[in-house]
mmCIF file of the N, C-alpha and C atoms, coordinates in Angstrom:
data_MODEL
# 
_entry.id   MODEL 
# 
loop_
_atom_site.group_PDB 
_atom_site.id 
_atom_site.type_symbol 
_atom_site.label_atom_id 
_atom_site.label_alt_id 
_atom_site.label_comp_id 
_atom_site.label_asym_id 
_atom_site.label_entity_id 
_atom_site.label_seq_id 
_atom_site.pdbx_PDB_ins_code 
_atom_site.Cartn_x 
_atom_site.Cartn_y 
_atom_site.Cartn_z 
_atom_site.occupancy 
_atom_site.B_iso_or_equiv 
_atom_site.pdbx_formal_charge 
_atom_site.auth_seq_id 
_atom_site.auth_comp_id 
_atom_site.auth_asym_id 
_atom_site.auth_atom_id 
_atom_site.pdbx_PDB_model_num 
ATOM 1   N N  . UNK A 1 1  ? -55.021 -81.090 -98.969  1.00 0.00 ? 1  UNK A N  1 
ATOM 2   C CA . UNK A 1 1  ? -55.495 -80.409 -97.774  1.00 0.00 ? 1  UNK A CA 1 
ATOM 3   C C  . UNK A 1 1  ? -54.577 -79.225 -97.458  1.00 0.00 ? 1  UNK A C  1 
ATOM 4   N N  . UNK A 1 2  ? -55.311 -78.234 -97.166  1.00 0.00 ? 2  UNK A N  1 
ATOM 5   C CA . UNK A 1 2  ? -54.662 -76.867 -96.502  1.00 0.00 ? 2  UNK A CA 1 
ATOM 6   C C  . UNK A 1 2  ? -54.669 -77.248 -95.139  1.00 0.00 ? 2  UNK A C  1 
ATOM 7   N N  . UNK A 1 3  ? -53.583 -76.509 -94.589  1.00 0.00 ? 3  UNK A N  1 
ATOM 8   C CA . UNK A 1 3  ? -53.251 -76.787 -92.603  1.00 0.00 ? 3  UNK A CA 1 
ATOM 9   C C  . UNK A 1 3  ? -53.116 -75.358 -92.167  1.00 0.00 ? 3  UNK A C  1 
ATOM 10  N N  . UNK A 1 4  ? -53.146 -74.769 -91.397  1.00 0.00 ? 4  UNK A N  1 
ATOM 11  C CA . UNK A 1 4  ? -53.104 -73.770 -90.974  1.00 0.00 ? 4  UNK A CA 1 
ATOM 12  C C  . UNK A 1 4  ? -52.883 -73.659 -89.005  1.00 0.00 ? 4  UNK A C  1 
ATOM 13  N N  . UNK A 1 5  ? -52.343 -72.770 -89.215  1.00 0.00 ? 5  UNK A N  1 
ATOM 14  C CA . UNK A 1 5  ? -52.020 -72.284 -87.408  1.00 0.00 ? 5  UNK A CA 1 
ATOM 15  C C  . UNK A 1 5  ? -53.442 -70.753 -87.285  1.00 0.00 ? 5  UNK A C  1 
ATOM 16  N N  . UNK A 1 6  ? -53.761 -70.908 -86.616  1.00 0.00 ? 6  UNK A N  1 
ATOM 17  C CA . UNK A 1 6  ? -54.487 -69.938 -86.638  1.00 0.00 ? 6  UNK A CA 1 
ATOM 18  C C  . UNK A 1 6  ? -54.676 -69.278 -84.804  1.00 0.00 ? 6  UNK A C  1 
ATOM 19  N N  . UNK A 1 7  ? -54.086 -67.934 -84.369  1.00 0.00 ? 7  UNK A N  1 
ATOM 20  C CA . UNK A 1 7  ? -53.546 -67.062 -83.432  1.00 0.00 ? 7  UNK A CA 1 
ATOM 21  C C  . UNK A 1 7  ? -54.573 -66.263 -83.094  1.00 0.00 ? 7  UNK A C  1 
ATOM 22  N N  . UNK A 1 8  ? -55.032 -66.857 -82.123  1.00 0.00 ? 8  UNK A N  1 
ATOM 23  C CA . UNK A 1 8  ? -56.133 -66.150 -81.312  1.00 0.00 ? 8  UNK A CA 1 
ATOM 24  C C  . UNK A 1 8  ? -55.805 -65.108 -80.257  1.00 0.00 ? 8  UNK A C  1 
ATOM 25  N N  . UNK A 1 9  ? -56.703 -63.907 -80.082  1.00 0.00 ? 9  UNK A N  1 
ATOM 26  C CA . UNK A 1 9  ? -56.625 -63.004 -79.042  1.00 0.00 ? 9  UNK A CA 1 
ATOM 27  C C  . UNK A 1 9  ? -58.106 -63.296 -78.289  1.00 0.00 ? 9  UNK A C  1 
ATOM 28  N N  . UNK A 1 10 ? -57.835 -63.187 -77.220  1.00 0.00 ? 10 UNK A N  1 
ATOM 29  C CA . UNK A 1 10 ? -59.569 -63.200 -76.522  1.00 0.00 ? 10 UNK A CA 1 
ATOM 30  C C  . UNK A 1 10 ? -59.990 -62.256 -75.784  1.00 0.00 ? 10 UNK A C  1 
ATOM 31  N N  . UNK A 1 11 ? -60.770 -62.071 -75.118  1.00 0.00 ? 11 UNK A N  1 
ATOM 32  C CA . UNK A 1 11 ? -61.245 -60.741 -74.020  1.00 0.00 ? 11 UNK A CA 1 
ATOM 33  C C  . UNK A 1 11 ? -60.378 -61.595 -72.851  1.00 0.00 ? 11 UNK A C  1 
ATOM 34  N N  . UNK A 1 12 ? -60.474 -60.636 -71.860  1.00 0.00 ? 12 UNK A N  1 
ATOM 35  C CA . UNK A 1 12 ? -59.871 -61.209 -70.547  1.00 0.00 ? 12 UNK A CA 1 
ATOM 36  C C  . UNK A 1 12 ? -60.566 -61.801 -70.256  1.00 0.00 ? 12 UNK A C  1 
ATOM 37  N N  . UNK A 1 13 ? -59.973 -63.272 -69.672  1.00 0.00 ? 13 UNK A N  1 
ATOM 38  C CA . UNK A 1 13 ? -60.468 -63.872 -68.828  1.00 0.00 ? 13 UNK A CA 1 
ATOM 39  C C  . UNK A 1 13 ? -61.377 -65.339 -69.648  1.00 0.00 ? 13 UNK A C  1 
ATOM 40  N N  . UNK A 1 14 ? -61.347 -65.246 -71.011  1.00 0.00 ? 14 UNK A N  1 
ATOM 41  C CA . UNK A 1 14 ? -61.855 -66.075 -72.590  1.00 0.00 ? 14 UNK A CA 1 
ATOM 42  C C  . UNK A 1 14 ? -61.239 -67.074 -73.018  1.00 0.00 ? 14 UNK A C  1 
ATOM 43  N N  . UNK A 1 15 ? -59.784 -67.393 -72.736  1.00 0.00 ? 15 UNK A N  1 
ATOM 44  C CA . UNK A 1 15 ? -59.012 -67.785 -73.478  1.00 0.00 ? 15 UNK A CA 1 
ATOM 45  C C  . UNK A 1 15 ? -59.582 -69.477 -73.276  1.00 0.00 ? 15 UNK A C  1 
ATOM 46  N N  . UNK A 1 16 ? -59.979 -69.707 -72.088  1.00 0.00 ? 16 UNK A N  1 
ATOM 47  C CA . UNK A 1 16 ? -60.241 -71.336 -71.498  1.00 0.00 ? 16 UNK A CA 1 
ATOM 48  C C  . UNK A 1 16 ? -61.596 -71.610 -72.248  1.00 0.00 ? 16 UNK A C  1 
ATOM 49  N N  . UNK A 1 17 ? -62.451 -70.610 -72.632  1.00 0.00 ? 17 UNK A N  1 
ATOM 50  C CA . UNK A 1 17 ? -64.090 -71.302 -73.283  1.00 0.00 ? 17 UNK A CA 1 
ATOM 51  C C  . UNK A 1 17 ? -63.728 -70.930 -74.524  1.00 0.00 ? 17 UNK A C  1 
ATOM 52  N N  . UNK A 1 18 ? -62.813 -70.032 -74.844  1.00 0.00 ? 18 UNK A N  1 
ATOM 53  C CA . UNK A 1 18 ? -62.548 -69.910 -76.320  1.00 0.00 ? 18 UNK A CA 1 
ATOM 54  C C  . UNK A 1 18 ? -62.123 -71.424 -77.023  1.00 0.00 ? 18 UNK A C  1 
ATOM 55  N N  . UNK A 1 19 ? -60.905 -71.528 -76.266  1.00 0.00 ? 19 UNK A N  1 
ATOM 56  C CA . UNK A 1 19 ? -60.358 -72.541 -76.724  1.00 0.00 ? 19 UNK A CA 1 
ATOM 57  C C  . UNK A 1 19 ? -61.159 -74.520 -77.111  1.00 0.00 ? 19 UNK A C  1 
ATOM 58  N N  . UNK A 1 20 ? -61.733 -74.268 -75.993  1.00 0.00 ? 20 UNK A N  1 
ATOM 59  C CA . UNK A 1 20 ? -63.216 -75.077 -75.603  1.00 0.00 ? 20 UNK A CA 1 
ATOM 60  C C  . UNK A 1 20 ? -64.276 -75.453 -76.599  1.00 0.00 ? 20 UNK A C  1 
ATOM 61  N N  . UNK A 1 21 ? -64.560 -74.114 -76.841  1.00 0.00 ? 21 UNK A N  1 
ATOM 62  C CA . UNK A 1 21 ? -65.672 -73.660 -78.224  1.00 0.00 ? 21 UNK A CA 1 
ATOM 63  C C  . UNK A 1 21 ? -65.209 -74.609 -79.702  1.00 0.00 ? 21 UNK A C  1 
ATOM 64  N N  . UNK A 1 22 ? -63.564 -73.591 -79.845  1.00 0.00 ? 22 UNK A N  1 
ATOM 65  C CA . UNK A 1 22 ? -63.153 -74.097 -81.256  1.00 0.00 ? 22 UNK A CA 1 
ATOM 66  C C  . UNK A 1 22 ? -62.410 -75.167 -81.233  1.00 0.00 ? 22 UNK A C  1 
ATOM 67  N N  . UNK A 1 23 ? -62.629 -76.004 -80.035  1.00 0.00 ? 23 UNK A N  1 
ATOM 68  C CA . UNK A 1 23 ? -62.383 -77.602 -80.348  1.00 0.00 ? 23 UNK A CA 1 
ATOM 69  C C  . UNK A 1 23 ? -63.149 -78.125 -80.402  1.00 0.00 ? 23 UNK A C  1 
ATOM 70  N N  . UNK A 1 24 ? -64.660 -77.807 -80.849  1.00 0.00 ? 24 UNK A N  1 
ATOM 71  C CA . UNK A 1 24 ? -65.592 -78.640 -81.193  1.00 0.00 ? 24 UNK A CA 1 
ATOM 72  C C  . UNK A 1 24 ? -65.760 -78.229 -82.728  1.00 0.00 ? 24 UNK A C  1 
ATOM 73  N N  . UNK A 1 25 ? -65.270 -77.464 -83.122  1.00 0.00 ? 25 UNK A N  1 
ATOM 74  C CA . UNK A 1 25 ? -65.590 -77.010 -85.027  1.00 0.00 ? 25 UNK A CA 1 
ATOM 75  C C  . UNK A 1 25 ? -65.086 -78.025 -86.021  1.00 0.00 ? 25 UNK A C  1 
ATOM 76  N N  . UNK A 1 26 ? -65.697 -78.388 -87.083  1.00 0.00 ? 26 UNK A N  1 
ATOM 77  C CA . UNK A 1 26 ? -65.268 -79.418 -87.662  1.00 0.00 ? 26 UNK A CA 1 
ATOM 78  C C  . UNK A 1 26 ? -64.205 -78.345 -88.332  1.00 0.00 ? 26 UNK A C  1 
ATOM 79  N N  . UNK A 1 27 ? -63.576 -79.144 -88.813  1.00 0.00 ? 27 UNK A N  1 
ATOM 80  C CA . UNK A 1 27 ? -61.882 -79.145 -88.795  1.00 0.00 ? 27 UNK A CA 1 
ATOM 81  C C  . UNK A 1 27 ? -61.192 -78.239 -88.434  1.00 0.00 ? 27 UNK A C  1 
ATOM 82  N N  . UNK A 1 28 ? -61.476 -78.036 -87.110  1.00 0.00 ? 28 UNK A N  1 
ATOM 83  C CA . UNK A 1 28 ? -60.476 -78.090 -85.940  1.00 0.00 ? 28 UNK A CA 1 
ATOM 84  C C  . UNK A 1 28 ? -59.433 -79.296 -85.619  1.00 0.00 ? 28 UNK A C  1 
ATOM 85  N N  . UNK A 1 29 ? -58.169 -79.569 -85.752  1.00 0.00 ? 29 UNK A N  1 
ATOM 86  C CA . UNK A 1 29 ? -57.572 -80.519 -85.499  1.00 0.00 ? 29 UNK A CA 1 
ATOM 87  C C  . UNK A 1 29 ? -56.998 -80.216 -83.901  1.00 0.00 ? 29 UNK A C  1 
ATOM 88  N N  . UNK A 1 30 ? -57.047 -78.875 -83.146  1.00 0.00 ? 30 UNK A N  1 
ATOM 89  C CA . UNK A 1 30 ? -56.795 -78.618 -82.043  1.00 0.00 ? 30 UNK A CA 1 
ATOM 90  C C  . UNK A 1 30 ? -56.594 -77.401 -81.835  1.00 0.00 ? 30 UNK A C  1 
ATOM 91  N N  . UNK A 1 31 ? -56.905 -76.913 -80.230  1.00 0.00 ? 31 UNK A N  1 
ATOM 92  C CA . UNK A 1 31 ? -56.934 -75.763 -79.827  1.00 0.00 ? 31 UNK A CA 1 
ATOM 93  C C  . UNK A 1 31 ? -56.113 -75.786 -78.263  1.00 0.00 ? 31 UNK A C  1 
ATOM 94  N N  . UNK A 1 32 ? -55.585 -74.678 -78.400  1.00 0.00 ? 32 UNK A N  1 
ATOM 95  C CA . UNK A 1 32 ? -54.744 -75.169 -76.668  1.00 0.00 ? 32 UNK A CA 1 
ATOM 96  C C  . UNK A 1 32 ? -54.755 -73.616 -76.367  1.00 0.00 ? 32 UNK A C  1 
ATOM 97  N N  . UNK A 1 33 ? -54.859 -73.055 -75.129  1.00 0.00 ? 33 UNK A N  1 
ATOM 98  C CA . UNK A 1 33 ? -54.352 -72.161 -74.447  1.00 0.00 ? 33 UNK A CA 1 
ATOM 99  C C  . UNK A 1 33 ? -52.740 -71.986 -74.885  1.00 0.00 ? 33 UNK A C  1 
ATOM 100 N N  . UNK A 1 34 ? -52.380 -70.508 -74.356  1.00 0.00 ? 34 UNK A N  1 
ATOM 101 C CA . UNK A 1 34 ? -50.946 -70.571 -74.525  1.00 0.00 ? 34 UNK A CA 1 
ATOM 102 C C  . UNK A 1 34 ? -50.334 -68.810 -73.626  1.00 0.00 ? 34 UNK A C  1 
ATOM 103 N N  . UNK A 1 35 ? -49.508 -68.683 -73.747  1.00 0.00 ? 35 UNK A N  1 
ATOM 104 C CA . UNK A 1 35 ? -49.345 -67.328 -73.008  1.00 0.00 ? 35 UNK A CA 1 
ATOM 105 C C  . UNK A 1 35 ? -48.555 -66.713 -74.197  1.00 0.00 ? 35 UNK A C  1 
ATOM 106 N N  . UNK A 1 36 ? -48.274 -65.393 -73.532  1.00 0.00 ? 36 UNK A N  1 
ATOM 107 C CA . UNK A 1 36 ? -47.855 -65.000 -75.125  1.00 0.00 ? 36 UNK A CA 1 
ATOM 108 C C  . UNK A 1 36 ? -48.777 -63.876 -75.694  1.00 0.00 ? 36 UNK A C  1 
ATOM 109 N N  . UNK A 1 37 ? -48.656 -63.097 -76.835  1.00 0.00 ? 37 UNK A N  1 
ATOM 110 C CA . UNK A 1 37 ? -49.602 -62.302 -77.405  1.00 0.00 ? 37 UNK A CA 1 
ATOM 111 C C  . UNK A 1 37 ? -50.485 -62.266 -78.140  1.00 0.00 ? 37 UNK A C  1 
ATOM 112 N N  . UNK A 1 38 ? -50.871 -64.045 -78.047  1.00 0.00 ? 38 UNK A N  1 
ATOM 113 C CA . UNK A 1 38 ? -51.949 -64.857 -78.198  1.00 0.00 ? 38 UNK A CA 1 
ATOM 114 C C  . UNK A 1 38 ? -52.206 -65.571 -76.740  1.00 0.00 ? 38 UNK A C  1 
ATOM 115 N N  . UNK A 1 39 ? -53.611 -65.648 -77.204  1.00 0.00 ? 39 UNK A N  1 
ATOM 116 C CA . UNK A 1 39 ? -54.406 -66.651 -76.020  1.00 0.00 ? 39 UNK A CA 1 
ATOM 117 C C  . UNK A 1 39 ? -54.474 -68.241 -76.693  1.00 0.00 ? 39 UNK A C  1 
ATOM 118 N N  . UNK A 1 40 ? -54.884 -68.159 -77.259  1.00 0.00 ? 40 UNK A N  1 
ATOM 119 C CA . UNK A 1 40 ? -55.175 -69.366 -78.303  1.00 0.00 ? 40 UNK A CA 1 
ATOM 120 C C  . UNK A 1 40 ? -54.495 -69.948 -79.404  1.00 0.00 ? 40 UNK A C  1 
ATOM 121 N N  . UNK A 1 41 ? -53.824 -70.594 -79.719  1.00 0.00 ? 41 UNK A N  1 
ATOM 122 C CA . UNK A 1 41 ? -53.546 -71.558 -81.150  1.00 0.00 ? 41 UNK A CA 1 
ATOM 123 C C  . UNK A 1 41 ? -54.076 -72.335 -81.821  1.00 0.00 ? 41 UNK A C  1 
ATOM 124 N N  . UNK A 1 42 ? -55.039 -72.564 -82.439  1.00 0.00 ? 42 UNK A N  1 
ATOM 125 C CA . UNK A 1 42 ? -55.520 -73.735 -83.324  1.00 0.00 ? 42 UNK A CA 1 
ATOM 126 C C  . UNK A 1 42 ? -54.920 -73.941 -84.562  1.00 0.00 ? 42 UNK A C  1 
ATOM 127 N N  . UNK A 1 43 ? -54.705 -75.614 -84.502  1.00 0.00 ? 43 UNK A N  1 
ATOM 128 C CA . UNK A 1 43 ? -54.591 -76.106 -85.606  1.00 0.00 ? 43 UNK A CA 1 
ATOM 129 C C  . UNK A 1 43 ? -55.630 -76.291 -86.512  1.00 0.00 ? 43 UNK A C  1 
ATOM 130 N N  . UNK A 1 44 ? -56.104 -75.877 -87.988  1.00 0.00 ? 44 UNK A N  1 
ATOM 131 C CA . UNK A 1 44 ? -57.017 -76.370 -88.318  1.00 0.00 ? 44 UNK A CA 1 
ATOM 132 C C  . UNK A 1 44 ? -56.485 -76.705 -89.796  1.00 0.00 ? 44 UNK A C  1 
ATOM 133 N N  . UNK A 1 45 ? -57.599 -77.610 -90.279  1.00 0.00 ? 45 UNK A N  1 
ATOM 134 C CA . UNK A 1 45 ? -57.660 -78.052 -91.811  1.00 0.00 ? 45 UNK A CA 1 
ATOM 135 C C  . UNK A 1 45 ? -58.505 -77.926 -92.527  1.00 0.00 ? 45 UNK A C  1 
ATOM 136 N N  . UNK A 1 46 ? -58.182 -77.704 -94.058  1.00 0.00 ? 46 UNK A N  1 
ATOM 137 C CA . UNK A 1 46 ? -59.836 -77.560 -94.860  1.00 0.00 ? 46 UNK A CA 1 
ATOM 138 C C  . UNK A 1 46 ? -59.063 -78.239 -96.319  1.00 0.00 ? 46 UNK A C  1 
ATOM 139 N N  . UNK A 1 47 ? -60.075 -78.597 -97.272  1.00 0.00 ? 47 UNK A N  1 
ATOM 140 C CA . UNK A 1 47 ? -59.721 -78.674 -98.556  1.00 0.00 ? 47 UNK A CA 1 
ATOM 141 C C  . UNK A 1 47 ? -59.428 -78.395 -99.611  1.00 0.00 ? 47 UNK A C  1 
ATOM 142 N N  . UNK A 1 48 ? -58.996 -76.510 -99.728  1.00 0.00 ? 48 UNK A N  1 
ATOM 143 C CA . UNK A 1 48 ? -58.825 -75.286 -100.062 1.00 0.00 ? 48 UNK A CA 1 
ATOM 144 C C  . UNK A 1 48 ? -58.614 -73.671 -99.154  1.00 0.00 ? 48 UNK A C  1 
ATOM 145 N N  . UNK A 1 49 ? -57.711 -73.297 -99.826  1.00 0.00 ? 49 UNK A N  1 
ATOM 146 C CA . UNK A 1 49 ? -57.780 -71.790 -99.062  1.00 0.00 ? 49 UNK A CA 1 
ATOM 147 C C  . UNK A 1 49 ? -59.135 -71.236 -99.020  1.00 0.00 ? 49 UNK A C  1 
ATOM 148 N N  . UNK A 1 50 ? -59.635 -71.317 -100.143 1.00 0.00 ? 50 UNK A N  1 
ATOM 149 C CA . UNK A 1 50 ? -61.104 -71.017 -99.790  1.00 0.00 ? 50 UNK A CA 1 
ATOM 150 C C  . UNK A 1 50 ? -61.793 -71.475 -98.707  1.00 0.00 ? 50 UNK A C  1 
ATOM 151 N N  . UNK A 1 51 ? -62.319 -72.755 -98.512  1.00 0.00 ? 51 UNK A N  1 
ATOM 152 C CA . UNK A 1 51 ? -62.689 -73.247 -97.624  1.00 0.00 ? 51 UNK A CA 1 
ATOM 153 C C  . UNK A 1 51 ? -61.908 -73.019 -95.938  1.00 0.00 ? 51 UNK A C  1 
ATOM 154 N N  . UNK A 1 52 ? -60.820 -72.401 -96.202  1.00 0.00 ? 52 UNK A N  1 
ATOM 155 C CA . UNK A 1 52 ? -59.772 -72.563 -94.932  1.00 0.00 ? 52 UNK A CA 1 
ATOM 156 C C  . UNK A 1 52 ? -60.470 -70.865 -94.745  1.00 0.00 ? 52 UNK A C  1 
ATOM 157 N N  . UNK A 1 53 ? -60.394 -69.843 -95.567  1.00 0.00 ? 53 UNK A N  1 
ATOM 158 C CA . UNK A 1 53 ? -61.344 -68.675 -95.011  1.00 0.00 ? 53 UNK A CA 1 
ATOM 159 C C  . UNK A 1 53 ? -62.702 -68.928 -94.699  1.00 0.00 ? 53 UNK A C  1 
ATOM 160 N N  . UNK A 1 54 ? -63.440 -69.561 -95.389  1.00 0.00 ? 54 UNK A N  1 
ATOM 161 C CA . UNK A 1 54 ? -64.753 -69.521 -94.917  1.00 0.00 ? 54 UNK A CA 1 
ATOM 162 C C  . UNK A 1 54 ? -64.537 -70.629 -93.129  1.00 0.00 ? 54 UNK A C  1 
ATOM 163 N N  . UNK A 1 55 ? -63.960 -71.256 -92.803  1.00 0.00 ? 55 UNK A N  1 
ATOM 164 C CA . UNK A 1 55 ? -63.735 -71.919 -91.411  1.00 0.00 ? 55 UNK A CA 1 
ATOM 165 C C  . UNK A 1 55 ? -63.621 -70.812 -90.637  1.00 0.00 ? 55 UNK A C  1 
ATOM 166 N N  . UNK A 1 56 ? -62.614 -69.874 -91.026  1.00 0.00 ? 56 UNK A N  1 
ATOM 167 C CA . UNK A 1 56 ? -62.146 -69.065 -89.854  1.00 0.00 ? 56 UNK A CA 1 
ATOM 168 C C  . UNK A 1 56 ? -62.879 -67.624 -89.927  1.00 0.00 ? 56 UNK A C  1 
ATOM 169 N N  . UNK A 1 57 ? -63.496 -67.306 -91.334  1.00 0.00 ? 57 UNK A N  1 
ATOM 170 C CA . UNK A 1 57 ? -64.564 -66.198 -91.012  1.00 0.00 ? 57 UNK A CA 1 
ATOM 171 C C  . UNK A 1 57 ? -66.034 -66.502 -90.276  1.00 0.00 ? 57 UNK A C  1 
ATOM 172 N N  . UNK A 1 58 ? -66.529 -67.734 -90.530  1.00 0.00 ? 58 UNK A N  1 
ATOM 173 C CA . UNK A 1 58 ? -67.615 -68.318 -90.423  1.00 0.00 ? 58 UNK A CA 1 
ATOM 174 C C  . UNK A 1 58 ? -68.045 -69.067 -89.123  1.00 0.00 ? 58 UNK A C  1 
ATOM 175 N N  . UNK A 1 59 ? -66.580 -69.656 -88.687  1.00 0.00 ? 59 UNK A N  1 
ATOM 176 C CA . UNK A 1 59 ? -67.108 -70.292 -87.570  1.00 0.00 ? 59 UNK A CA 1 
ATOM 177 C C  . UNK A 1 59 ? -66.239 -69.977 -86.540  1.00 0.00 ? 59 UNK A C  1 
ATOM 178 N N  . UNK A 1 60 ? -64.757 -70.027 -86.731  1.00 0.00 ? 60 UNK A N  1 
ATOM 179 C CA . UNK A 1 60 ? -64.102 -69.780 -85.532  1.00 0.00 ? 60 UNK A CA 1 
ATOM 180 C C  . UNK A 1 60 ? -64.391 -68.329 -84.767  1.00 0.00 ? 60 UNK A C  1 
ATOM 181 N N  . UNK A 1 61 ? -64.254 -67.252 -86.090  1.00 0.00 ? 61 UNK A N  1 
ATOM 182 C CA . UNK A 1 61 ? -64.200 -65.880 -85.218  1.00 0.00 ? 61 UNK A CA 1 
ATOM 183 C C  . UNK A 1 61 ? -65.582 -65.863 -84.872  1.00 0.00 ? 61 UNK A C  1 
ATOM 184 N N  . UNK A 1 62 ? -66.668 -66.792 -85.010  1.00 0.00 ? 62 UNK A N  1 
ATOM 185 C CA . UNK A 1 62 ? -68.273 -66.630 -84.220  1.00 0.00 ? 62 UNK A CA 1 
ATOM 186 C C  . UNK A 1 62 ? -68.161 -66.860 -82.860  1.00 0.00 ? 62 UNK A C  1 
ATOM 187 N N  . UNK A 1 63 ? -66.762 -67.434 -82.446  1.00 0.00 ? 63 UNK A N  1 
ATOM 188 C CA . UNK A 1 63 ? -66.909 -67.696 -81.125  1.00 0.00 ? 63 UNK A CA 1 
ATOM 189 C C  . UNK A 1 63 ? -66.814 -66.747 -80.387  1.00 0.00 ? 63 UNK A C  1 
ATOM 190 N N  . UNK A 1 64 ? -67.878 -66.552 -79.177  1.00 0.00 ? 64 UNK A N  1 
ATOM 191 C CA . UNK A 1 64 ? -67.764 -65.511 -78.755  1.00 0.00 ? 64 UNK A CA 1 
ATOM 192 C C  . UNK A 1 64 ? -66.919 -65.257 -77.625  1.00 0.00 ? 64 UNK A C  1 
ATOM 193 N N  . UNK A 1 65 ? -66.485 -64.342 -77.384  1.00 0.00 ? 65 UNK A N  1 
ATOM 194 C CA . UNK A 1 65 ? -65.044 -63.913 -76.493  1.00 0.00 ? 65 UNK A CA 1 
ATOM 195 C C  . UNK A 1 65 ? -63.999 -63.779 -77.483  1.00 0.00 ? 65 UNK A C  1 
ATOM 196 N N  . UNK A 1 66 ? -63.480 -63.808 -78.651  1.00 0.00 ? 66 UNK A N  1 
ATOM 197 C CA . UNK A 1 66 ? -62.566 -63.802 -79.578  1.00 0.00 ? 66 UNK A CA 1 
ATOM 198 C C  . UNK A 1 66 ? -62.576 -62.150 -80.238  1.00 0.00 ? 66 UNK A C  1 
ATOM 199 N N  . UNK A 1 67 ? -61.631 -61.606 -79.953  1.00 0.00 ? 67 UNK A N  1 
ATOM 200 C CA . UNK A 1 67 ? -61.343 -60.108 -80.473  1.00 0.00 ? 67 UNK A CA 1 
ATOM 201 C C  . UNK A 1 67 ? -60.312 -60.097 -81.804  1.00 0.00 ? 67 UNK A C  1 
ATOM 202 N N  . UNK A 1 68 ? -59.510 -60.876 -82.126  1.00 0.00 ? 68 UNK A N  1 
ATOM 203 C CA . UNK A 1 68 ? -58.970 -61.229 -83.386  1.00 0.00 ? 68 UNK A CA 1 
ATOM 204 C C  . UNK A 1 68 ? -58.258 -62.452 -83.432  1.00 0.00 ? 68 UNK A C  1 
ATOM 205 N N  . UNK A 1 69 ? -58.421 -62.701 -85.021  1.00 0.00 ? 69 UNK A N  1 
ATOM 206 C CA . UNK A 1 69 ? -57.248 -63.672 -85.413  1.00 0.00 ? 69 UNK A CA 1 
ATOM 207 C C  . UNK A 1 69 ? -56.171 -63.315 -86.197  1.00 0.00 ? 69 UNK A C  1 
ATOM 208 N N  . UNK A 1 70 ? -55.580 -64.173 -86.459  1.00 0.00 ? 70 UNK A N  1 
ATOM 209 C CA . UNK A 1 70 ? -54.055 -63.804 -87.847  1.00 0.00 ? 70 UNK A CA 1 
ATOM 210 C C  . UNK A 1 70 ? -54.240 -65.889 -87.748  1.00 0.00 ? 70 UNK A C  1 
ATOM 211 N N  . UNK A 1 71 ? -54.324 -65.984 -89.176  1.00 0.00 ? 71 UNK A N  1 
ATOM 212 C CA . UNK A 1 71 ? -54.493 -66.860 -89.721  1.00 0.00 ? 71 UNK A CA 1 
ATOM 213 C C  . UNK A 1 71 ? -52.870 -67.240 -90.602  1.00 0.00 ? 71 UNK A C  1 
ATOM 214 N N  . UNK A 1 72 ? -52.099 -68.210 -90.642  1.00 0.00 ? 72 UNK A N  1 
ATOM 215 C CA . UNK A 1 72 ? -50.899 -68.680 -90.844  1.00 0.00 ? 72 UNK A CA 1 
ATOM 216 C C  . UNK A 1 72 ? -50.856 -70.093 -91.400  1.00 0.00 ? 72 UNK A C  1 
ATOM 217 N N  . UNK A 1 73 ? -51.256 -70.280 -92.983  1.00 0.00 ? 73 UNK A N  1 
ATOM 218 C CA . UNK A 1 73 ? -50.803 -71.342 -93.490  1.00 0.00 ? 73 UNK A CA 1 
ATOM 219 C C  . UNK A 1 73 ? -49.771 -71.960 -93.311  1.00 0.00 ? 73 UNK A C  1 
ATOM 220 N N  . UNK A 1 74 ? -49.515 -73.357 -93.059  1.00 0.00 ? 74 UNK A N  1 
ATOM 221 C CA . UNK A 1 74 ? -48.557 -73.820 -93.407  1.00 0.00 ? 74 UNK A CA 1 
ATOM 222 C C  . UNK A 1 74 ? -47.870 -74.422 -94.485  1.00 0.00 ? 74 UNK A C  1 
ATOM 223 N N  . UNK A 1 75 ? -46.815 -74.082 -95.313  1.00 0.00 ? 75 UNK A N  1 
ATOM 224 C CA . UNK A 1 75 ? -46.219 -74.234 -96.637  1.00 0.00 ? 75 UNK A CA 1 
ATOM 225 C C  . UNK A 1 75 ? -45.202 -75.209 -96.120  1.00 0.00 ? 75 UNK A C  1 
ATOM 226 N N  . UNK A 1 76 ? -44.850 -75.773 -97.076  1.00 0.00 ? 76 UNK A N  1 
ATOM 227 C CA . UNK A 1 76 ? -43.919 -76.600 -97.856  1.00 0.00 ? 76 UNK A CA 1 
ATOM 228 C C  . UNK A 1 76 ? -43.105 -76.317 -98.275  1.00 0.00 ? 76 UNK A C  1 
ATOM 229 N N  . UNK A 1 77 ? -41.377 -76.102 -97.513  1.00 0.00 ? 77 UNK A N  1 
ATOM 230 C CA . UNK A 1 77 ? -40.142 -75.639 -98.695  1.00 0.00 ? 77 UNK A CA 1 
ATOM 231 C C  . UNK A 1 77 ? -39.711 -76.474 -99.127  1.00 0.00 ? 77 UNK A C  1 
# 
């Protein structure tokens, strides 16, 4: 399994239905508000990098109110 942090920006005033939205996406493992130069953090998982882009082109950034992401695997040293 791939894990990823994935750094949400939202429109003003988005960050609470954003976050809302992409805790219902399958593998979403969690989404929280946050302050900062992100609105959003989700944890998510998939079974390939591949599959970990198609999550976050496909479903997360569909949510609407979301103006960008930066997507951040997590590795193993």
């Amino acid at each position: 399994m791939v894990h990823a942090y994935i750094l949400i920006q939202t429109e003003v005033g988005k960050a609470a239905s954003v976050a809302k939205a992409a805790a219902q996406i399958k593998g979403v493992l969690s989404a929280e508000d946050v302050t900062g130069p992100y609105d959003v953090i989700v944890r998510a998982e998939a079974k390939n990098v591949d599959d970990l882009g198609k999550l976050v082109v496909a479903r997360i950034q569909g949510v609407e109110g979301i103006t960008r992401t930066l997507t951040c695997p997590v590795v193993h040293l």
